[in-house]
Structure formats: C-alpha cells, structure tokens
C-alpha positions in Angstrom: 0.0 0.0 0.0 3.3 1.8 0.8 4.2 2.2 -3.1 0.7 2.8 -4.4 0.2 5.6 -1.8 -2.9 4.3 -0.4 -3.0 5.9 3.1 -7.2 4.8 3.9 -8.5 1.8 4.5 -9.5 -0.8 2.1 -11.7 -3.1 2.5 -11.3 -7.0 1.1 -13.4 -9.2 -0.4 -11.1 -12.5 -0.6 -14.3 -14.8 -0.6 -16.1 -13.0 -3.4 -18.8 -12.7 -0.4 -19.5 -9.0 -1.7 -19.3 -9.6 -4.8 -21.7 -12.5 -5.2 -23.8 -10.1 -3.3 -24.2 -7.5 -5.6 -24.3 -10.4 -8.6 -21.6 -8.6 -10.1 -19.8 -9.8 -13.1 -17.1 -6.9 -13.7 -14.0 -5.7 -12.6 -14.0 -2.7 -11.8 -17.2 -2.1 -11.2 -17.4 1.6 -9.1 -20.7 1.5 -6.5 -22.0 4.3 -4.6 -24.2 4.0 -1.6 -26.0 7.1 0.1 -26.3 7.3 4.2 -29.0 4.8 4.5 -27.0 2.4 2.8 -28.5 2.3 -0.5 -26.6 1.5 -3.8 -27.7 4.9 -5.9 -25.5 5.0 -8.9 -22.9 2.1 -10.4 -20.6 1.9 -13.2 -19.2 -0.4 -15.2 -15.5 -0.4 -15.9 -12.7 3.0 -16.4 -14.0 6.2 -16.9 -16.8 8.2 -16.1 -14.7 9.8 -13.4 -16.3 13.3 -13.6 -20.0 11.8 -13.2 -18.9 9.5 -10.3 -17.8 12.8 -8.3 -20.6 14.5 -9.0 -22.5 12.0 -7.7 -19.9 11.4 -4.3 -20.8 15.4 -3.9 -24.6 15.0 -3.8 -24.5 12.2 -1.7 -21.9 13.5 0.5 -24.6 17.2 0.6 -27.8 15.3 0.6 -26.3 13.8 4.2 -26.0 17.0 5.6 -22.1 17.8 4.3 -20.7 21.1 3.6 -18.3 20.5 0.7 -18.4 24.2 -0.7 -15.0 24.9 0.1 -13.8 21.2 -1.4 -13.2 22.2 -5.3 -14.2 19.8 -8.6 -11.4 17.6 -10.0 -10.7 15.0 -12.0 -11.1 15.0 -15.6 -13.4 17.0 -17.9 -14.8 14.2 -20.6 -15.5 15.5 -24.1 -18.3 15.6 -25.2 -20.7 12.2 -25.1 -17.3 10.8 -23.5 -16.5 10.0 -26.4 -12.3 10.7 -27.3 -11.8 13.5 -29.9 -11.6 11.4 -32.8 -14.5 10.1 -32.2 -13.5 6.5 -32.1 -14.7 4.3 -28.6 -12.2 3.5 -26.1 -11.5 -0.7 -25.8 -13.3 -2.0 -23.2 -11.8 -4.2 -20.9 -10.2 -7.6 -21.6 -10.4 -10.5 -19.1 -7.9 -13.5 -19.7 -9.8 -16.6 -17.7 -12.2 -18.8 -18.9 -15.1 -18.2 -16.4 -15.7 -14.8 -18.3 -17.9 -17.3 -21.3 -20.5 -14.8 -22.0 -17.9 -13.0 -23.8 -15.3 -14.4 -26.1 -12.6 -12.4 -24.9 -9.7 -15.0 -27.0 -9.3 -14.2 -30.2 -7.8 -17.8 -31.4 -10.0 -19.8 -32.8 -9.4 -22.6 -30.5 -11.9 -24.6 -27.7 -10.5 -24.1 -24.3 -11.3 -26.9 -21.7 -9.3 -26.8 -18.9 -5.8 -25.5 -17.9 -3.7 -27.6 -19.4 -1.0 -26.0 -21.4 -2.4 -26.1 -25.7 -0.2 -24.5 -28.7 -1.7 -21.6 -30.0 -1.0 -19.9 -33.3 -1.4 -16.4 -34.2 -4.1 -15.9 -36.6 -2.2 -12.2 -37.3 -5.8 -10.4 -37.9 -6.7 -9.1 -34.4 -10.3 -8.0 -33.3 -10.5 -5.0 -31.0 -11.6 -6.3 -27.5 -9.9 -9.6 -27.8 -6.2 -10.9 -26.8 -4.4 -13.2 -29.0 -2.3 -15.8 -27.8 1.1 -17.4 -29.3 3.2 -20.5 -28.1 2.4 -22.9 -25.1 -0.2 -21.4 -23.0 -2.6 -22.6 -20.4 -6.1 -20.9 -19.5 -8.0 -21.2 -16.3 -11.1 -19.4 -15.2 -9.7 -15.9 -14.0 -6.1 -16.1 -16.3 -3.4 -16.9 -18.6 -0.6 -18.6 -17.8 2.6 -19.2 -20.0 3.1 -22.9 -20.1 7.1 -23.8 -20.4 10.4 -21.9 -20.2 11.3 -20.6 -23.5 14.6 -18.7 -24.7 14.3 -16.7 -27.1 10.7 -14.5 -26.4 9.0 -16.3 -29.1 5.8 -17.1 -27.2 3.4 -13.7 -26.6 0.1 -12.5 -26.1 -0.9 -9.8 -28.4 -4.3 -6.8 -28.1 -5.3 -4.5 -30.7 -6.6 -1.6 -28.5 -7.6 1.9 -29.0 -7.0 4.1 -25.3 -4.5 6.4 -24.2 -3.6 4.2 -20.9 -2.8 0.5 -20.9 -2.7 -1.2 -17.6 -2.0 -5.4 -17.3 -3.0 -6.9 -13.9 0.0 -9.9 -13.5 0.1 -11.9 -10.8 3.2 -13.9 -11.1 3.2 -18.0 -10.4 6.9 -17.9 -8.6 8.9 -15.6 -6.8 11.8 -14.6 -8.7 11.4 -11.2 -11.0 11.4 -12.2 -14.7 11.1 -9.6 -18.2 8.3 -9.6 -20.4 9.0 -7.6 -23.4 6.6 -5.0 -24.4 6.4 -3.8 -28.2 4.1 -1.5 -29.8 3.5 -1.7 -33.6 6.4 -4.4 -33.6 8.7 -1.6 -32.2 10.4 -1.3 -28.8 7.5 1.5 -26.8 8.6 5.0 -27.5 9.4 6.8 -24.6 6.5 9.5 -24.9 4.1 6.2 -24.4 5.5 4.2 -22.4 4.4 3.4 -19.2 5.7 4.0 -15.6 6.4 0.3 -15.6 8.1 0.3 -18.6 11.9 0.5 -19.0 14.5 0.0 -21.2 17.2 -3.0 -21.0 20.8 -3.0 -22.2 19.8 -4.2 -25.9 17.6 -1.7 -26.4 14.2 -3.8 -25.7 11.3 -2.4 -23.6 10.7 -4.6 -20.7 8.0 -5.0 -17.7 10.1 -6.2 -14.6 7.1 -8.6 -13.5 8.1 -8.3 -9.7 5.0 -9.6 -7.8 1.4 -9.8 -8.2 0.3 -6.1 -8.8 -1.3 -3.8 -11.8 1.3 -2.7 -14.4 1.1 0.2 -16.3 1.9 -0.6 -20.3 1.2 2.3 -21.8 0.8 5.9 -21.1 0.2 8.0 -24.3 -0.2 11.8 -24.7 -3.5 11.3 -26.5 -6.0 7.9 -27.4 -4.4 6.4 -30.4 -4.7 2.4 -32.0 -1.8 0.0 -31.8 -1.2 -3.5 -31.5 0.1 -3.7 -28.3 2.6 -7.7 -27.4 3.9 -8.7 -24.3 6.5 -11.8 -24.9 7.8 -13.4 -21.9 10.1 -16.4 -21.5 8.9 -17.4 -17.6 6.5 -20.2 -16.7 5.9 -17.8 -14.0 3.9 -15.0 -16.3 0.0 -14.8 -15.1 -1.7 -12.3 -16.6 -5.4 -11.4 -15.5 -7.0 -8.3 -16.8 -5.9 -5.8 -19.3 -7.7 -2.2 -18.4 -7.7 1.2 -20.5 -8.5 4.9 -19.9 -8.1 7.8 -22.0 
C-alpha cells in the first residue's frame, strides 16, 4: 500500500462474499451507496470519473455535508465521453475462462481446462480480444505461460484503442522475470510508455514482472490504436485483466 500511496483503509473481499452479493460480473465495477445504505449510482469499468464525483458530492450534501469549500477535480470528458476522434475507447479484456459470456480469446481454439495447448497467431486481431502465441494454459480468471522458453518467441498480443494501458500480473513464482513489451512491432517509444516500462541493455522495452500487482503498459499523450505484445520467457507470467482509460 506503501508504493501505491494508499494511506485509507480498504476493505477485502477475498471470498467474493460482496461480490456475489451485488451479482456482479465486472471488474471494476465503481458503487456508490448514500447514508442509508442504499446502492444509488454504479458503473461499469474505467471512466466516467467526472460523473462518479458528482455523484460522491450529492450524496456527500444530501447527508447533511458542507463540501463548498472542497473544489471539482478530476477530468473534464469531451463531449458524449467520447475521445476527440470520435473513435470508442476498448473496453476491458479478461484472460480466464469463467468470463464465457464473452469471447474475450481471439484464437480460434476450444479451451477446456488449464492444461497447457499451442496456439498460433491468426495475425488479424479484433478489437476487445487478446491473441495468444506458443504454449499457454487458461484457467477461469487467467493466462498462464506454459514452459520456459529462450528466445521470447511465445506472446500475447491486443489491438486496442486508449491512451492508458494497464496489465494486472500476478506472477506463479517468486523470482522477477522480463516480459517484453512492443508496440507496432517496435520497442514502446518513450513519450508512451508506461511508468512500468523501462529500457534494458539491448535496447528492448521490458516489464520487470516483480510480484502480483497492476502494471502500467502504456501511457500515451493522446487515445491512439496499436497493437500492443507482451512476450515473456517465464512459466511464471500470469496475466489477469488488461484495463484502458483515455
């Protein structure tokens, strides 16, 4: 909590006991109850961070709260929240099997357990779907590289429209390992890489994957679509949830 800055309390749900409660199927998924313990407004997923404290300032005033002197942040959507070219921001992309009401793998390919399969890379990717090349195994909640490898040849490719890209790793062992990160086919350029994202001695972009945690990818000036590959060499690499923001 130290390095994230959290200084409040959080409260955990390792059981899923709140979450079954609420029936809820997404992650994240914002809910914001008033003083009498009523859910009064819910989203689904990034964004909407302007409405969501508008709302958190009428609740907070409708209990009785002065919060005049407490100034508006966050930011400003555009217009419709849509980005300014117009084009949607990816939703996003859960790697386990449990998540069957939407295809969320891209390969053609029938998963039934978690044993390690071969996938190939069809090379035509759908937004909103990851894409999966080499040994890999699938479970319900993630994807997990299924051998050690040498030479970074197995990967897990997006296509993705977003200004922020954010992986959520939790690794199987407990030594640090690289995944390589590539954009377009081409080490990340600085002005969108990620805080997580550094640059090795042969000139590669790297994620040091150092315990289970959210990564940040990407971190672009402006929303833009890429094809965005993450190739690691570790038995170790778990990845969960990709997330995007613009």
């Amino acid at each position: 909590m130290v390095r994230e800055r959290i200084t409040w309390p959080v409260a955990m749900d390792n059981d899923f006991n709140t979450w079954r409660a609420y029936k809820n199927r997404y992650w994240p998924h914002k809910f914001l109850m008033d003083q009498n313990g009523e859910a009064r407004f819910h989203h689904i997923g990034e964004g909407a961070y302007l409405e969501t404290e508008l709302w958190i300032r009428a609740l907070l005033e409708e209990a009785g709260n002065d919060i005049s002197h407490i100034p508006v942040g966050g930011v400003v959507p555009e217009q419709g929240d849509a980005p300014p070219s117009g084009e949607p921001r990816t939703h996003e992309i859960y790697a386990g099997s449990a998540w069957g009401t939407r295809k969320y793998l891209g390969n053609d390919v029938s998963v039934r357990d978690s044993t390690p399969i071969q996938f190939s890379d069809p090379g035509d990717y759908e937004d909103g779907r990851f894409y999966l090349h080499g040994l890999w195994g699938i479970d319900s909640e993630s994807v997990t590289h299924g051998r050690s490898s040498n030479n970074f040849e197995d990967y897990i490719a997006i296509n993705y429209s977003a200004r922020s890209v954010n992986v959520v790793v939790r690794p199987t062992g407990g030594d640090p390992f690289p995944v390589i990160v590539t954009l377009d086919g081409e080490p990340v350029p600085v002005e969108h890489r990620g805080k997580d994202v550094k640059e090795d001695g042969e000139g590669n972009t790297v994620l040091n994957i150092d315990g289970p945690r959210m990564y940040n990818v990407i971190q672009s000036p402006m929303q833009g679509r890429a094809e965005l590959r993450l190739s690691t060499n570790s038995p170790d690499f778990s990845l969960f949830t990709y997330t995007f923001s613009r």
